[in-house]
Steps between C-alpha positions, in 0.01 A plus 500: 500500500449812750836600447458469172255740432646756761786483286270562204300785668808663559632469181226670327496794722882556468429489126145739542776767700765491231321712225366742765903551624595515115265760411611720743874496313372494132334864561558750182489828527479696213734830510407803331648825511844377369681670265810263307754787434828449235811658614803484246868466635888541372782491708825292482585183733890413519617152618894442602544184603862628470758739685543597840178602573258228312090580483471080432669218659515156428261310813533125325662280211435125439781288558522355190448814236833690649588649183708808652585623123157578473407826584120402656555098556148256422282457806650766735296733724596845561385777745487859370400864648549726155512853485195671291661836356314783276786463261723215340763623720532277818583876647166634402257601753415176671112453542486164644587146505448159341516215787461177400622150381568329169653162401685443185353259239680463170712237485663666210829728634444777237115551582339661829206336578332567830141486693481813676341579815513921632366733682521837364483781730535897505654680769403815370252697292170483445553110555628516838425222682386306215587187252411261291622080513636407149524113489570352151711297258781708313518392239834343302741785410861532390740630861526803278149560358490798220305770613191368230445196719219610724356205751149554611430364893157462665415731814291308762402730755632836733408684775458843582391716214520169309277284691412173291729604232471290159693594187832480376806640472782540165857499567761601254894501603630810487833379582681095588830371581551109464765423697354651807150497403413834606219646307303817482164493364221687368129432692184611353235403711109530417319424854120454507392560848237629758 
């Protein structure tokens, strides 16, 4: 019976102790002073998976969806550090880099389907040093999208001059070749940051 209630005693102040610990972590602090700021952005991102020198390579395929007359095979994962140019030439002033990975999703061969995770970053400029992580679905698109299509992809957070980034970003393709699957495209970005 002692041990019992020893074991009861000490029960109770273990659970007495628990909120007191708990508070301490739950603190909210309410900021003031900050200031969300919108910053607008267009520049052009080019991705060769082809050529000599390719900006993406293929990391992993599945086994069993090996369909090598497909230019972006279902299920396979791909690596990528992309240029970010001024202009839709991929020789226009270079500004940064895309670094990132996507996998391929459409089980279709004549549709690009992908989830997309990158980090967007300037190398020069007024945005030196910073970026913004892009990590979203693109959506279902013909290998050689018209330059109408425009796919909309959610922005989830940056650093830098973008620090906790939200917004999203439009890309149009300003250019596309479906044999290699290189493609040029068009970003407009609207940022909302602090």
């Amino acid at each position: 019976m002692e041990k019992q209630m020893v074991f009861a005693w000490v029960m109770i102040f273990c659970l007495a102790i628990a909120p007191v610990y708990g508070q301490h972590y739950s603190k909210t602090i309410k900021l003031g002073g900050r200031v969300e700021k919108k910053t607008r952005l267009r520049f052009f991102y080019h991705d060769f998976p082809g050529g000599k020198n390719p900006t993406t390579v293929l990391l992993a395929q599945a086994n069993i969806t090996q369909d090598f007359f497909s230019p972006s095979p279902y299920s396979s994962l791909y690596a990528m550090d992309d240029p970010l140019t001024i202009g839709p030439e991929r020789t226009s002033t270079a500004i940064g880099n895309a670094q990132g990975l996507y996998i391929a999703l459409s089980r279709d061969p004549n549709k690009f389907t992908a989830v997309l995770y990158a980090d967007f970053a300037f190398t020069t400029g007024r945005f030196n040093g910073s970026s913004f992580s892009l990590f979203s679905r693109y959506p279902p698109t013909d290998f050689v999208p018209s330059p109408d299509t425009i796919c909309e992809m959610a922005i989830v957070g940056g650093r830098g001059a973008f620090k906790m980034a939200k917004g999203f970003a439009l890309l149009r393709a300003t250019s596309s070749n479906a044999m290699t699957g290189d493609a040029s495209l068009e970003v407009n970005v609207t940022l909302y940051h602090y």
